[in-house]
Every structure is written in C-alpha cells, then in structure tokens.
C-alpha positions in Angstrom: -4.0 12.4 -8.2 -1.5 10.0 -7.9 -1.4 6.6 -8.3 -3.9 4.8 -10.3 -1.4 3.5 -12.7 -1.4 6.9 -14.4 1.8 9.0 -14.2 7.0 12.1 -17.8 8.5 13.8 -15.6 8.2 17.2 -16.2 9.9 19.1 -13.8 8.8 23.0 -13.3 6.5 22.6 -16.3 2.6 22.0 -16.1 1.4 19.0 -18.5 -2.1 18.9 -19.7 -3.9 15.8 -18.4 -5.1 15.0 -21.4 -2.2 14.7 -23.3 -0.7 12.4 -20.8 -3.3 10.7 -21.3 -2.9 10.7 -25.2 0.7 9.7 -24.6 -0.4 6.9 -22.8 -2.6 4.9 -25.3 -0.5 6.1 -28.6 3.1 4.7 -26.7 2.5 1.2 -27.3 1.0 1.5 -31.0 4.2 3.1 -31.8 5.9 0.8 -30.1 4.9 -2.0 -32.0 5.2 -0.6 -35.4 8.7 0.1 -34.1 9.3 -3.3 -33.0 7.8 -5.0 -36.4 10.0 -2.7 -38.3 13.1 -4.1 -36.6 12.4 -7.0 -36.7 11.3 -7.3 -40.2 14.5 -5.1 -41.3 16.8 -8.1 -39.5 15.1 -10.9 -40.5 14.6 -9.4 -44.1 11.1 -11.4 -43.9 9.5 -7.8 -44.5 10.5 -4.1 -45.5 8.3 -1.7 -43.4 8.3 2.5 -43.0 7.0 3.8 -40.0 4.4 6.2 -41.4 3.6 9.8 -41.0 1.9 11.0 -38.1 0.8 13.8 -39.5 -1.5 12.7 -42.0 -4.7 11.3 -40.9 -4.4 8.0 -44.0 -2.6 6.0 -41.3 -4.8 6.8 -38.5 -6.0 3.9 -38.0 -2.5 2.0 -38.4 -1.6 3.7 -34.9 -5.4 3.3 -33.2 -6.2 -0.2 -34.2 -3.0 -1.4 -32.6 -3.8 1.2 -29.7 -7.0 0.1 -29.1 -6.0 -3.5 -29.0 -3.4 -3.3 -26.7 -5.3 -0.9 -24.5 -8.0 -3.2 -24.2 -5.4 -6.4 -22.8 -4.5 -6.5 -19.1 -0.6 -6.5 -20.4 0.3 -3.3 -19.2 -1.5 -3.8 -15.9 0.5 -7.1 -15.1 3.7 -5.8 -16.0 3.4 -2.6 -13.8 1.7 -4.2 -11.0 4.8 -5.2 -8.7 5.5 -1.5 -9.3 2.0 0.0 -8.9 1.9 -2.2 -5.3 5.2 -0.6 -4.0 3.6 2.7 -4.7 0.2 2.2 -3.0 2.1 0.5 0.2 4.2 3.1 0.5 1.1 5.9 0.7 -0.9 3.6 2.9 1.6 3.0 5.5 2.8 6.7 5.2 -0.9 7.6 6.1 -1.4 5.4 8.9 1.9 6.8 10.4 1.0 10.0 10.2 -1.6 9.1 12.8 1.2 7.2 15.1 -1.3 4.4 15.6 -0.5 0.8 15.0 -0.7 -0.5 11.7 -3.7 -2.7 10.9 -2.8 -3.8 7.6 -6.1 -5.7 6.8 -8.2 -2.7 8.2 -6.5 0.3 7.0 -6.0 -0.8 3.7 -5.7 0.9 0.5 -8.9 0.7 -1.1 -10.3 2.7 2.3 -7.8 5.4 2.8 -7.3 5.9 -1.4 -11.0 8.2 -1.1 -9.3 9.9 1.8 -5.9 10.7 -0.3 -7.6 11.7 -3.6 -10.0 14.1 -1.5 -6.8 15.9 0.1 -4.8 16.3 -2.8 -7.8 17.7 -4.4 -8.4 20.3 -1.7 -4.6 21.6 -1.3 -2.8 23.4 -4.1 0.8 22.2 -3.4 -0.7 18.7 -3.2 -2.4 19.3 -6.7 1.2 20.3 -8.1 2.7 17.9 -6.8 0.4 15.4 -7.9 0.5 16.5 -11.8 4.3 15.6 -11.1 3.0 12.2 -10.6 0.9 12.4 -13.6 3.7 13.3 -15.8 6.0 11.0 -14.6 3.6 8.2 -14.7 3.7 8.4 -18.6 7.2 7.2 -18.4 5.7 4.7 -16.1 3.8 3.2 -18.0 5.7 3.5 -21.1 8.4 1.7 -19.6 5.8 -1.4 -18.8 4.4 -1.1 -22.3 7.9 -1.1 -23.6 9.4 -3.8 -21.2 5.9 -6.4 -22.2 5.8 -5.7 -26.2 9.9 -6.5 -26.5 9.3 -9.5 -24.5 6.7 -10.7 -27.1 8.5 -9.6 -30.0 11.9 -11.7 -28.2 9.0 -14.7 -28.3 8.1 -13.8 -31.8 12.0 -13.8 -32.5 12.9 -17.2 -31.0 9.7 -18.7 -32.7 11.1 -17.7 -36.1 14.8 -18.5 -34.8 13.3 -22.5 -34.2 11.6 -22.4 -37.4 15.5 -22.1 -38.6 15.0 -18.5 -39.5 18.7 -18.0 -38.3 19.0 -13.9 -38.3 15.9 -13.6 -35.7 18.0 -15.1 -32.7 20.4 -11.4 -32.6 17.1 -9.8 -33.3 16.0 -11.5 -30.2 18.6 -10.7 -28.0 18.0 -6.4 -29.3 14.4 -7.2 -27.7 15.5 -8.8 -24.7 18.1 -6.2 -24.0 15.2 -3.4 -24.4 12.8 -5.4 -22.2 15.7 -5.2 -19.1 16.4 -1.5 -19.8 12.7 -0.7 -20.1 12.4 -2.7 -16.3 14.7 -1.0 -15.1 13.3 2.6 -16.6 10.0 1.4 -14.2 12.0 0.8 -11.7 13.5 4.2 -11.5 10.2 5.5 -12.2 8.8 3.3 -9.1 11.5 5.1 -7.2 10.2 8.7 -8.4 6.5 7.9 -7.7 7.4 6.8 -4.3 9.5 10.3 -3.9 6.6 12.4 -5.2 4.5 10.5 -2.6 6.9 10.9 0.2 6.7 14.3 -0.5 2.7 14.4 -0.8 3.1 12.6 2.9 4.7 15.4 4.1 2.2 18.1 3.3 -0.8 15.9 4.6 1.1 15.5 7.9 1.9 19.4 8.2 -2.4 20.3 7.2 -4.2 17.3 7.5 -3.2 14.8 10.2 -6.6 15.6 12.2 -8.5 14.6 8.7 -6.2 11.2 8.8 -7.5 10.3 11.9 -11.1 11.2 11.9 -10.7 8.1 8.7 -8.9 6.0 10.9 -10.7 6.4 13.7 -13.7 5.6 11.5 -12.2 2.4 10.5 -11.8 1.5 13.9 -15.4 1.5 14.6 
C-alpha cells in the first residue's frame, strides 16, 4: 500500500513488512534514550550508557518508552501536513485520470482510498512500487518522531536553562538544530512519497482507468 502514514528507501531491495514495521515503533524509544543521554552528558545532571540491544535485561528500557510514545498522537500531528500533501496528490491524480471535473467534497479520499488499495493489490508493478513506499515511509516517520522528540527535549532544555541550569541553553540549540534537519528529512521524504505515487498514477492510468471511473461514476450517483 501506500499511504497510511506507513512508509527507508530501499531502492532495488525488497523489505520485509514487518520489519518496517519494527523499525517504526523501536525509532523513537531509541530516540529518546539518545536524546536523555545528550542531554544529561551536557548538563552533567546525569551520566547515562545507551544499553545493549542485544541482551534481552534492557528490553523493557526500549518497549516501555516505545509503547508510550506509540500510544500519543505525536507522531500523527507532526506528519500530518505531510501525510495530507500525499493523500491530495493521489486523490486528485485519480480523478484526473478520469478527465472529469474535480468534485473535491465528493471524490474525496476516504472514497477513492478502497479503490487505490484494491489496485495496487491486484497489479504486481503497483505492489513493487508500493513496498518502495513502505520502506521509505520508515524514514517518514522517523523523521516526525525525530523532529517532535528534539522539540521536547529543546523544551526540557530551556526549562532547565530558566531554572539557571546554564549549560542546557547550547544543549538546546543541538535539539533545535535536529528538529529543523529532521523537518526537512520529512520533507524530502514527502517529496519521495509523492514521486512513488506519481509513478503508481501512471500504471493505474495505463490498466485501470475504466475501474477509476466505474468509482467515480458511482459517486456520482
């Protein structure tokens, strides 16, 4: 599939699902053990090693955090201006497949997103193109989850820079400089999912434009 918030590039190569999807809730734990090491290592308030992901002891210090975060909308709000260029672009691509006039508050999303799923499913180049989208989507969101957790931690910094805690404001400004290169890693990612779409658009319009209207012309009804 495409879209659903859910895309590392990875080129030629084939990425299992499911370890995208593993990516995808273990990024952020890391993240913040990252984060809470730097910042304890610059305000010397607290000496920290990350530990070793290879023993199953600190489990739980990379799935509690996991789970928490996983559970917040954070990484939803900070990837949906991107997720909305995305899903914009395939909807009006769609409906200009057909060369009908754009309804926007008919043929929205939410009723031609069945309609994309259900092609990309039946069509193999779709399908590769699609896990392209998956894996890239990992940097997606990573990039969100990166750009939201440096922001709090630059919070966290200027907290303990007001409470006079004077070697948190240059640990501050390291967050705030990740949080603007980690927007503008989603934004280059934005501008790959809209490719890998554009490119989806073009196989649907070469099989499948008879499909896209029958759902239009459904719509209409």
């Amino acid at each position: 599939m495409f879209v659903e918030a859910n895309f590392l590039y990875a080129g030629v190569f084939s990425v299992p699902l499911s370890l995208l999807k593993f990516v995808r809730f273990v990024i952020p734990a890391a993240l913040m053990l990252l984060y809470a090491k730097l910042l304890g290592q610059m305000t010397g308030l607290w000496s920290t090693t990350l530990p070793d992901f290879e023993k199953s002891s600190y489990l739980p210090i990379v799935v509690i955090p996991a789970v928490l975060y996983y559970v917040t909308p954070l990484r939803k709000w900070t990837n949906a201006y991107h997720h909305r260029r995305v899903v914009e672009r395939l909807r009006e691509g769609l409906v200009k497949i057909t060369g009908y006039p754009d309804h926007k508050d008919r043929y929205t999303w939410k009723k031609l997103r069945p309609l994309f799923f259900t092609l990309v499913d039946s069509d193999e180049s779709l399908k590769q193109k699609a896990s392209l989208a998956y894996a890239n989507g990992a940097i997606w969101t990573s990039c969100a989850d990166s750009t939201i957790l440096a922001l709090l931690f630059f919070l966290v910094s200027m907290l303990l820079f007001y409470l006079k805690i004077e070697e948190a404001f240059p640990a501050g400004m390291i967050f705030l400089l990740i949080a603007v290169f980690s927007f503008a890693g989603s934004l280059a990612c934005t501008s790959r999912q809209i490719g890998i779409g554009a490119e989806q658009l073009e196989v649907i319009d070469l099989k499948f434009k008879s499909e896209v209207e029958k759902r239009l012309n459904a719509l209409d009804k």
